[in-house]
C-alpha positions as CSV (number, residue, x, y, z in Angstrom):
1,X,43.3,60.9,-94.9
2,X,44.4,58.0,-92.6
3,X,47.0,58.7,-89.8
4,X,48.4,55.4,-88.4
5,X,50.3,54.5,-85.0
6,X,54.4,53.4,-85.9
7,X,55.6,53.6,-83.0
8,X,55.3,55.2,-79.1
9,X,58.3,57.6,-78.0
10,X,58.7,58.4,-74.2
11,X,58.1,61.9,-74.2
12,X,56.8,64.6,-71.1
13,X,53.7,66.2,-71.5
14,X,52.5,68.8,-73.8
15,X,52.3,72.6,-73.1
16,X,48.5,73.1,-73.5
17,X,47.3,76.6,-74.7
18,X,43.8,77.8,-74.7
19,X,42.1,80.8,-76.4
20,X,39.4,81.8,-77.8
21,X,40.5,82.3,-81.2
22,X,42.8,79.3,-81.6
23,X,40.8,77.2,-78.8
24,X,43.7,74.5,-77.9
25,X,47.2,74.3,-78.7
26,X,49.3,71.3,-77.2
27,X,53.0,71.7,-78.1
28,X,55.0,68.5,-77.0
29,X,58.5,69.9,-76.0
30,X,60.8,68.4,-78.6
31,X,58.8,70.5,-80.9
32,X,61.6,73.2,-79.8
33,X,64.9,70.7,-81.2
34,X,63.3,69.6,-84.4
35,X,66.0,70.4,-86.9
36,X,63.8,71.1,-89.8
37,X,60.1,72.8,-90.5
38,X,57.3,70.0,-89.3
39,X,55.7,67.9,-91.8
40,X,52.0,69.3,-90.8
41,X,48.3,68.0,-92.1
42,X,45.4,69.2,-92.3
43,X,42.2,67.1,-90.7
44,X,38.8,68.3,-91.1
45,X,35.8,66.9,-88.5
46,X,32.3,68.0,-88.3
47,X,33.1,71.3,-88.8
48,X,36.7,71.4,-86.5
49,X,39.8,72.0,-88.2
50,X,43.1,70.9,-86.6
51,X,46.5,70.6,-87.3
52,X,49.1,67.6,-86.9
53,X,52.5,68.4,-86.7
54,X,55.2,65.3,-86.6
55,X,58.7,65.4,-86.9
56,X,59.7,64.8,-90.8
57,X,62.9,62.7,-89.4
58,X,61.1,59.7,-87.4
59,X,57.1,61.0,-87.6
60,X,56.8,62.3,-83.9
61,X,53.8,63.9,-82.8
62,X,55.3,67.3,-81.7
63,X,52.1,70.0,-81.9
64,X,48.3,69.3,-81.9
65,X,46.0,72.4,-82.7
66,X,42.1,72.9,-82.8
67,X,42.4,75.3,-85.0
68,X,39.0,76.4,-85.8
69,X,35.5,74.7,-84.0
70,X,32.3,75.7,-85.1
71,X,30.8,75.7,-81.9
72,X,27.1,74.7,-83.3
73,X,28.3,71.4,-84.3
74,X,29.7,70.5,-81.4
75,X,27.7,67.7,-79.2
76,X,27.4,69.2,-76.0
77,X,27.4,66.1,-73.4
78,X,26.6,67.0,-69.6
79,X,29.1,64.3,-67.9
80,X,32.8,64.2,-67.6
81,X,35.2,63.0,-69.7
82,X,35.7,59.8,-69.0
83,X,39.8,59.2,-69.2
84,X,40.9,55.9,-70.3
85,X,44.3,53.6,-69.1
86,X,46.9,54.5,-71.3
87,X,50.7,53.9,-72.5
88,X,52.7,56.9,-71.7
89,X,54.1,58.6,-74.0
90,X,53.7,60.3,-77.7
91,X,53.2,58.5,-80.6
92,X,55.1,58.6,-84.2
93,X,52.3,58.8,-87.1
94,X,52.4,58.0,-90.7
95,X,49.3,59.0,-92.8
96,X,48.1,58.0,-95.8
97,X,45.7,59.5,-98.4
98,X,42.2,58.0,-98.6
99,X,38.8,58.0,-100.1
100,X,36.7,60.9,-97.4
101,X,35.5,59.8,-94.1
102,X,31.8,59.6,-94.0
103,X,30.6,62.5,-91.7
104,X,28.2,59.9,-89.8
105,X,31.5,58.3,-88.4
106,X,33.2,61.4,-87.4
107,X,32.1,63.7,-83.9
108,X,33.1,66.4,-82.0
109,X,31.6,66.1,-78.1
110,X,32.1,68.8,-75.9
111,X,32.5,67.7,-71.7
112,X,32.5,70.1,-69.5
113,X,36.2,68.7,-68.5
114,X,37.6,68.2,-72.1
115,X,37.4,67.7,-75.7
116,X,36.5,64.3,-77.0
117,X,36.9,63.9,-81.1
118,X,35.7,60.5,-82.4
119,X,37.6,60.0,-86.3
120,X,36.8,56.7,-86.9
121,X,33.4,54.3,-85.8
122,X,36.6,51.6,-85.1
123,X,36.8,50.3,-81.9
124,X,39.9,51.6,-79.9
125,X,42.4,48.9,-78.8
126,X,45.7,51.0,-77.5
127,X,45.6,54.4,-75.7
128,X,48.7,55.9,-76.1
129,X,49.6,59.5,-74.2
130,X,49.2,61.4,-70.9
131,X,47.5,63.4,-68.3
132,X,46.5,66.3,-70.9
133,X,45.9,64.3,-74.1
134,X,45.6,60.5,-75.2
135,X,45.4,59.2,-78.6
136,X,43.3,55.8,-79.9
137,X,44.1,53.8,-82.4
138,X,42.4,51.0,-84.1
139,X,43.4,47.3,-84.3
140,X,44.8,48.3,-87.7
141,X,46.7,50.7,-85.9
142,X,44.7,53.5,-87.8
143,X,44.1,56.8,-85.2
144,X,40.0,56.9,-84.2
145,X,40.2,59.2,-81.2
146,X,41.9,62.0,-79.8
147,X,40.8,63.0,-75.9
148,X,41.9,66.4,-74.6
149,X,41.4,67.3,-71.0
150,X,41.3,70.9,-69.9
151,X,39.8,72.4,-66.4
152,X,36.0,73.9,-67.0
153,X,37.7,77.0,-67.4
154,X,39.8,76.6,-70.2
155,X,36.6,74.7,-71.5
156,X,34.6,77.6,-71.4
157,X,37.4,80.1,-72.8
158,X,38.1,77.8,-75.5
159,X,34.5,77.1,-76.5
160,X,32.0,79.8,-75.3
């Protein structure tokens, strides 16, 4: 599955949540107006599961979770997360079903400040987000990262 970039809402920050059975939760707050159920899919990378959630009325990003992280897979990398400029705010996703990913172009690196999952080998043009979580997406406007900082405590909660 593709998700692409339509457009960039303003939006605050996420709520972000960390356990260590569901290890991150980010809940943007217009999750708690949406009018109807979210339209929600399933992405699977290098043995992480999350969940998208956008708003079925204009395609909002409104809840991220790492559902499930087999923490063997994960590429543990010593230095910080390394944040990149970014447009504030959330972006609005379409997606699109495709052919599989090949596993060589997807990752899941561990910092000992955040969570860094690489979809796509594309090079990122636009960041698009905040503080807790930034989004990038491709030339063709196609999603190929998703950084999540947390503090080395929720780090080590989340992924011990």
């Amino acid at each position: 599955m593709s998700v692409y970039l339509a457009r960039v809402n303003k939006s605050p920050s996420p709520q972000v949540e960390v356990d260590e059975y569901v290890p991150v939760t980010l809940t943007w707050p217009r999750y708690h107006t949406v009018s109807e159920p979210p339209a929600s899919m399933m992405l699977e990378l290098e043995g992480c599961l999350f969940e998208v959630k956008t708003d079925r009325s204009n395609g909002e990003l409104i809840e991220l979770i790492l559902v499930d992280v087999q923490r063997k897979n994960l590429v543990r990398v010593p230095a910080p997360l390394e944040w990149q400029d970014f447009t504030p705010g959330v972006p609005c996703l379409n997606s699109e079903e495709e052919p599989e990913e090949s596993a060589n172009s997807m990752q899941a690196r561990l910092h000992p400040n955040g969570f860094h999952m690489t979809l796509r080998s594309e090079k990122v043009t636009q960041w698009i987000g905040d503080q807790n979580c930034i989004f990038g997406f491709s030339s063709s406007d196609r999603l190929a990262n998703i950084l999540i900082r947390l503090s080395p405590e929720d780090v080590g909660l989340a992924f011990s």
